[in-house]
N, C-alpha and C positions, 0 to 999 in steps of 0.2 A: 823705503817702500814707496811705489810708485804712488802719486795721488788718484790712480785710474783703476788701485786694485778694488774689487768687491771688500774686502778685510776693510782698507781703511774707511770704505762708504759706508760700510756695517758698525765700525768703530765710532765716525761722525752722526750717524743716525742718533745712534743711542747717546752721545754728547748731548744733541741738542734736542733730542725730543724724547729721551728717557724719563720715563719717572723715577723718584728717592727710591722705590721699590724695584725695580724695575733695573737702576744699575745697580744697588747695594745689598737686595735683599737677599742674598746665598754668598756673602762673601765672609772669610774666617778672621774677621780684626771686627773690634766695636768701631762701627762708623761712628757714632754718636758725637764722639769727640774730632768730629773733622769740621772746619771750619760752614760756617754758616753763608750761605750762597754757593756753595762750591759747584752745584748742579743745577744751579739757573746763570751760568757765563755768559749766553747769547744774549738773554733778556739785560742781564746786570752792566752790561757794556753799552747798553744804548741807552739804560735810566743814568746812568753815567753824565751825560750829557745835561741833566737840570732840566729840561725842553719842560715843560709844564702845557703851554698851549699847541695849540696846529702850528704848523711848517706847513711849508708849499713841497718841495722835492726833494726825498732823499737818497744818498748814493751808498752803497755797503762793496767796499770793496775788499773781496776777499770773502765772501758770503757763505763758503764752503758750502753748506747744504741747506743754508737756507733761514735758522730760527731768529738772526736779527733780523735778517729783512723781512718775514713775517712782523715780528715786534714793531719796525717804524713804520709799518704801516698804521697802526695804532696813533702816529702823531702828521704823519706827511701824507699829501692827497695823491704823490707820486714816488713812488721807491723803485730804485736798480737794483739789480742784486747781481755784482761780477765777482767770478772765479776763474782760475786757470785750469782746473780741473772740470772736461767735458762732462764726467759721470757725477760729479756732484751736483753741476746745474742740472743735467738733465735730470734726477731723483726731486730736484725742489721745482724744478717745475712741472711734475707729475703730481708732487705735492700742492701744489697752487691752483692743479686742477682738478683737484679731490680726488684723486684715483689714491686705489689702495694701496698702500707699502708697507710689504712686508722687508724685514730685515734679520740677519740672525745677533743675537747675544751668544757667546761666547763664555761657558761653563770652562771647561779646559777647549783648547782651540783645534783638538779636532770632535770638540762635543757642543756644538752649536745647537740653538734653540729658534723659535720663529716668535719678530715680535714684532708688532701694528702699531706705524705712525699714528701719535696722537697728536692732532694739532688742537690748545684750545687757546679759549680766549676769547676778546674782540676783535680776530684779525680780518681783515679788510682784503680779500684773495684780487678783487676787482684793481685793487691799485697798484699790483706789484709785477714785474717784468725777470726776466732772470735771462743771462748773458753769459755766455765762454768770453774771459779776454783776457789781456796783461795788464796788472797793475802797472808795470811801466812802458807799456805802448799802450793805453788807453783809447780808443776812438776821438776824431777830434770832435765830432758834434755831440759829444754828450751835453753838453751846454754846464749851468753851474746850478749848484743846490747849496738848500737853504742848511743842510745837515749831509756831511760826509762823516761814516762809520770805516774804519778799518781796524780787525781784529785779528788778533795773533798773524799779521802778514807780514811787515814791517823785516824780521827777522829770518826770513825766508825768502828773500830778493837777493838778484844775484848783484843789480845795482839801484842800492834802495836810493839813493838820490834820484833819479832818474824819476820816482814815485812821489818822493814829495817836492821836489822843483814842478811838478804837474798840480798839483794842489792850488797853490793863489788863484790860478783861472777857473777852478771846480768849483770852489767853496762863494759864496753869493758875500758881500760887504755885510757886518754884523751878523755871518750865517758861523755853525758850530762845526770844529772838527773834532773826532774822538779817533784819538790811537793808542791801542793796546797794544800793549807788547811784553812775552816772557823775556825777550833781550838772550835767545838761547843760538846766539853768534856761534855759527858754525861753518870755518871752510868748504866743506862741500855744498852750501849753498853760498855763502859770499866770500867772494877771494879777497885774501888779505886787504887786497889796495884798498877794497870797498869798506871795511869794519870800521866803526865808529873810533877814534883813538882815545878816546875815556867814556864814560857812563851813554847809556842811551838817552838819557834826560837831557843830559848836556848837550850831543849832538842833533837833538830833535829842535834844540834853543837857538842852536845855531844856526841852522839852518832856515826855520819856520818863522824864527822873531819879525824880521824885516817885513812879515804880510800877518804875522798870526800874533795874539798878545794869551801869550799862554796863563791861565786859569787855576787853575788847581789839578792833581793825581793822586791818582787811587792804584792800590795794589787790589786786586780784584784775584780771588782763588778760582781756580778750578778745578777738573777732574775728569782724567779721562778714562774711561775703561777699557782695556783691552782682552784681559777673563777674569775671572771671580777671584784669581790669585797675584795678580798684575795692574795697579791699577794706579798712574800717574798725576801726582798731585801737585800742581805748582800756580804761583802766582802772576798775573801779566798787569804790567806796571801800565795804569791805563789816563791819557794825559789830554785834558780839554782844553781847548783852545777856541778863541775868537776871531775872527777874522776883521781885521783894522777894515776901518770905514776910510 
């Protein structure tokens, strides 16, 4: 499915700015028993990070629609938010400018419903920017930051080296990287040559060690809804890193 359809921006919507009620409440299994966090992803991916005090600039690349880079702005005085998907930046930054969005939820999928971006929180709208681009052709003057976010992208590159050989110049000396990944390698988005040849932990080590001294990883749940009968549960293997001084 294309990233440009309404379906999946109405799918994304409700990812990141759904409530427990809101994607669970009419569906036929007991949710109860699904893991804890599974519906805060966007936020759990950047508390990920340990950040306790401010940062100076942060970069989310891969921002889909927007609810990290809302979140670090809570810690950095300057946040990017890039995707490769035109209709998702554009949706996050109608959201940044407080206009209303509407979206539909999806009962059976030709039985849609209408439902209202909630954004809450302490979020900071004044700090945050949003951008169409390629994780692996990047703009050169983004300059570097103190805290690079990337979520569920990683696996979705047609040549993900290309994206983290760009990283040592992004990331600031003792600045945080966070990458998440379900590791859900698939030839039609990377051609064979390009797939890791064992674990993604191991080929992130490989590649990353020589500028990054990798930290700790978390398996992070999430959950995505599609209708009230379909609704996709899986883990992204999510891996903090330092950037060597």
């Amino acid at each position: 499915m294309s990233y440009e359809s309404d379906i999946l921006r109405d799918w994304y919507l409700l990812f990141h700015f759904g409530s427990a009620e809101e994607v669970l409440g009419d569906v036929a299994f007991d949710s109860s028993k699904l893991p804890p966090g599974c519906l805060e992803f966007p936020v759990a991916t950047v508390e990920a990070g340990g950040i306790d005090g401010p940062v100076g600039r942060a970069l989310d690349i891969g921002c889909a629609v927007g609810r990290s880079s809302f979140e670090l702005t809570k810690l950095a005085s300057e946040v990017i938010g890039i995707d490769f998907s035109q209709s998702f930046i554009d949706v996050a930054e109608e959201i940044r400018q407080g206009k209303k969005i509407v979206y539909r939820r999806y009962n059976e999928m030709h039985l849609p419903e209408s439902l209202r971006v909630n954004l809450t929180g302490e979020v900071k709208l004044d700090r945050v920017s949003f951008e169409q681009g390629d994780a692996m052709n990047l703009r050169e003057d983004l300059g570097r930051f103190n805290l690079v976010h990337a979520a569920n992208l990683l696996c979705r590159l047609t040549e993900p080296l290309k994206f983290l050989n760009r990283l040592p110049e992004l990331v600031t000396e003792e600045g945080t990287l966070i990458i998440a990944t379900p590791a859900t390698w698939m030839e039609e988005y990377t051609p064979r040559e390009n797939l890791p040849r064992g674990t993604t932990l191991d080929y992130l080590k490989e590649h990353l060690s020589e500028t990054f001294e990798f930290q700790r990883v978390h398996e992070l749940p999430f959950l995505i809804r599609e209708h009230k009968r379909k609704l996709q549960l899986s883990t992204s293997q999510t891996s903090i890193w330092k950037r060597r001084g």
